[in-house]
C-alpha positions, 0 to 999 in steps of 0.5 A: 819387673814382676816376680813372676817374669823375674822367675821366668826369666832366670829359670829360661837363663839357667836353662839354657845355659845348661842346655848349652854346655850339656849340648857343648859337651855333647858335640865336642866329645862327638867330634872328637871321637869323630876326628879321631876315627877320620885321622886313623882312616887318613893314615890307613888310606894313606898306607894302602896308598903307599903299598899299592904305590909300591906294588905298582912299581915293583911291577915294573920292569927294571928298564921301565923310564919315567913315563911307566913310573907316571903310568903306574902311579896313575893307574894306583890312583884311579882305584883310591877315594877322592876324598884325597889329594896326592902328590908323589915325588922321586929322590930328587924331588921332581913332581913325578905324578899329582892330582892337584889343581891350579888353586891346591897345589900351594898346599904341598907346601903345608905339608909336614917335611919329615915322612911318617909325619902328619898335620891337621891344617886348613886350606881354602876353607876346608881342613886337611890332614897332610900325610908325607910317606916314603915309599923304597921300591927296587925303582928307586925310592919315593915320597908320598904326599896325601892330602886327606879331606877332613871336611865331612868330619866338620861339615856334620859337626856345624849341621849337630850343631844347627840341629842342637840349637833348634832343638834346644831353642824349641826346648827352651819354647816349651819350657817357657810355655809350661813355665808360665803356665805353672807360674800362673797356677802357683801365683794365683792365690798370691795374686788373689792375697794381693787384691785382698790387701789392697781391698784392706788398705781400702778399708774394707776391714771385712775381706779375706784371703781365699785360702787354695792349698792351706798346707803350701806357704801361700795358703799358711801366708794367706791364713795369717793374713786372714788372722791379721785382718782379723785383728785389724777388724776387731781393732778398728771395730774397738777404736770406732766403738771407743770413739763413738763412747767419748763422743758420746760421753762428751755430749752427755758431760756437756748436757749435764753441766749445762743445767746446774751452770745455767741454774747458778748463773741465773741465781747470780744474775739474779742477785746481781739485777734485783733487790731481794729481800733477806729469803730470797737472797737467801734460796738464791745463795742456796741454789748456787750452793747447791749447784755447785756442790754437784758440779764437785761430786761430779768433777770428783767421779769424772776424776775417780773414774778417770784414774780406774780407766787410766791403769789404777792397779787395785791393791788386792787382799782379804778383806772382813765382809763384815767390816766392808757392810758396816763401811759402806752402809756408814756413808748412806745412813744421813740419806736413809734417815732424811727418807724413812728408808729401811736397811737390812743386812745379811752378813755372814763371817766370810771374807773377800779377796778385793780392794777395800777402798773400791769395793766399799765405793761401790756397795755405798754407790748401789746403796745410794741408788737405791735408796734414792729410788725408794719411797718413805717406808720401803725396805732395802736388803743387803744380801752378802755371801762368799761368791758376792752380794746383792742389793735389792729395793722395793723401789719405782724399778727401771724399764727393760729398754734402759737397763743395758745402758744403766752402767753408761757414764751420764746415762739416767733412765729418769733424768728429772728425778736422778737431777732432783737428787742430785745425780750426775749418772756416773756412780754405776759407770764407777761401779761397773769400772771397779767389777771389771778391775776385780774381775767379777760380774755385776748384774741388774735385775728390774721391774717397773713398779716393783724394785731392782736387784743389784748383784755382784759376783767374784768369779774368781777367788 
């Protein structure tokens, strides 16, 4: 059953269970009041009854016989309600005079047997309030039977009762209607929260609660929904991005490692089907060498770059500007000297709060792009200040639609060359890695034909 019907339900119950008391309540007070005034009438009619009976009698002569008595009975009868049964007998208890029928008659023997006593009895299905009296006249002494019809008292209490149960039967109809009426208005918008779950669990990561009344529960329900799905979106959204990047580097790894294992399995096929003179055996060992030397530098930055995705924490402290240039300038100077290439520096007597070992990788990397872009003769500067440094060559540059994906693992805006120099694409993809993990931004600026600029900025200290 559904929330709504349940509440409907157990408000109709409710309802009419106080409806019914209050009404019981109601009706037994009403009666209540009611029978006791139709007693006190019962005795008050009895009374005048025995004075009239008494008066009639008095009347009579002392010589009058049983007839006058009858006579005198029957005309102080004539005058009273018929709303009563009566029954009068003499001191020796002979019937002197009764308007009971043949079916009635059995309830004088109902009747109480003390005078000035009554009971409330039922009789043939009407109810009786049974009065004995004793009347003393000069005739001699008599006793009164009043039977008093209580029936109206009881008849008017079964129709209040009749009408109190259609009352509160329409009652109960109305208040179901208006029930479910508002029930609906109020169960609206969680019928409508509802369809957006379940347009969510279809993965419709796009849908939101319609917000009604944002000050009620529903509409604060309906907020945090919205803020979960929200979430949920920017979640699935990360995890399809996330997805979409290993496929996509694993594509990449598997292109790269295909040249330099095809290079050395031909060389070694090579050295295995032919006769080579003592050179080409020797270019032969060399290319296989050489392939397989990238295929470590590569299996070093794939594990390098690993272990910064994997939670590596760096180990933060001042560190000597200065001494941080003169480390990474030191691993590039063979390849500085093989292409004739320049550097010059720029160092002031600052220092930087950062990871000795990942800030060196990363300026020797920059340094290293950069001289592999540059041609014989070019300049290259290295710029440090508080904030940061920069990097600039005079190299070929790169084109502006490859520049956002330059920090990409195994992404190269000039494959052949990158390849011819022994580049797998994964030194920026380090670079960018060890920026995120000091909280800096590292930034490129290029132009085809005239070089690129480097720069990383700490923006915290």
């Amino acid at each position: 059953m559904k929330l709504q019907s349940r509440i409907l339900l157990i408000t109709l119950v409710l309802c009419f269970v106080f409806g019914l008391a209050l009404s019981g309540v109601m009706l037994r007070g009403a009666f209540t009041r009611s029978l006791r005034a139709e007693l006190e009438r019962g005795l008050q009619t009895s009374g005048m009854y025995a004075a009239s009976l008494k008066a009639g009698m008095e009347a009579l002569s002392p010589e009058a016989d049983r007839e006058g008595v009858q006579r005198a009975v029957r005309v102080t009868a004539a005058y009273m309600t018929d709303l009563a049964l009566v029954a009068v007998t003499d001191g020796q208890g002979q019937l002197i005079y009764d308007n009971f029928g043949p079916n009635t008659a059995p309830i004088m023997e109902l009747a109480p047997k003390i005078a000035g006593h009554y009971r409330v009895t039922s009789f043939q299905g009407s109810v009786y309030q049974l009065i004995r009296r004793e009347v003393v006249t000069g005739q001699g002494n008599v006793e009164l039977l009043y039977a008093w019809l209580l029936e109206p008292v009881y008849q008017a209490v079964r129709e209040e009762t009749r009408g109190a149960s259609v009352l509160l039967g329409l009652l109960c109809s109305l208040l179901a209607l208006a029930l479910l009426l508002s029930l609906r208005a109020v169960f609206q918008p969680m019928r409508k929260l509802g369809e957006a779950a379940q347009e969510l669990g279809r993965r419709g990561y796009g849908t939101r609660a319609q917000i009604v009344h944002p000050g009620d529960e529903v509409g604060q329900l309906a907020g945090r929904f919205n803020q979960m799905a929200e979430a949920t979106q920017r979640h699935v959204e990360e995890l399809t991005s996330q997805e979409a990047a290993q496929r996509q580097f694993i594509a990449d790894m598997a292109h790269e490692l295909k040249t330099p294992l095809t290079s050395m399995i031909g060389f070694a096929d090579l050295l295995r089907r032919s006769e080579l003179c003592a050179e080409q055996r020797e270019q032969a060992l060399h290319a296989i060498v050489m392939q397989g030397e990238r295929l470590e530098r590569m299996r070093f930055k794939l594990l390098y770059l690993a272990r910064l995705n994997g939670g590596l924490a760096p180990e933060m402290k001042l560190e000597k500007v200065e001494e941080l240039i003169a480390e990474a300038t030191q691993a590039v100077t063979d390849m500085l000297g093989e292409k004739h290439v320049r550097l010059e520096t720029s160092v002031g007597d600052e220092n930087w709060y950062c990871d000795r070992d990942l800030i060196v990788t990363l300026i020797s990397n920059l340094l290293s792009n950069a001289v592999k872009a540059s041609q014989e003769g070019q300049h290259i500067r290295l710029l440090a200040k508080p904030e940061g440094f920069c990097v600039i060559d005079e190299g070929s540059g790169i084109a502006p639609e490859h520049l956002p994906h330059i920090t990409r693992a195994f992404y190269m805006a000039d494959k052949s060359r990158a390849r011819s120099q022994q580049g797998a694409g994964l030194g920026l993809a380090l670079c960018q890695r060890i920026s995120e993990l000091h909280g800096a931004n590292l930034s490129f600026e290029s132009e085809l034909g005239k070089g690129t600029s480097a720069s990383l900025t700490f923006t915290s200290s």
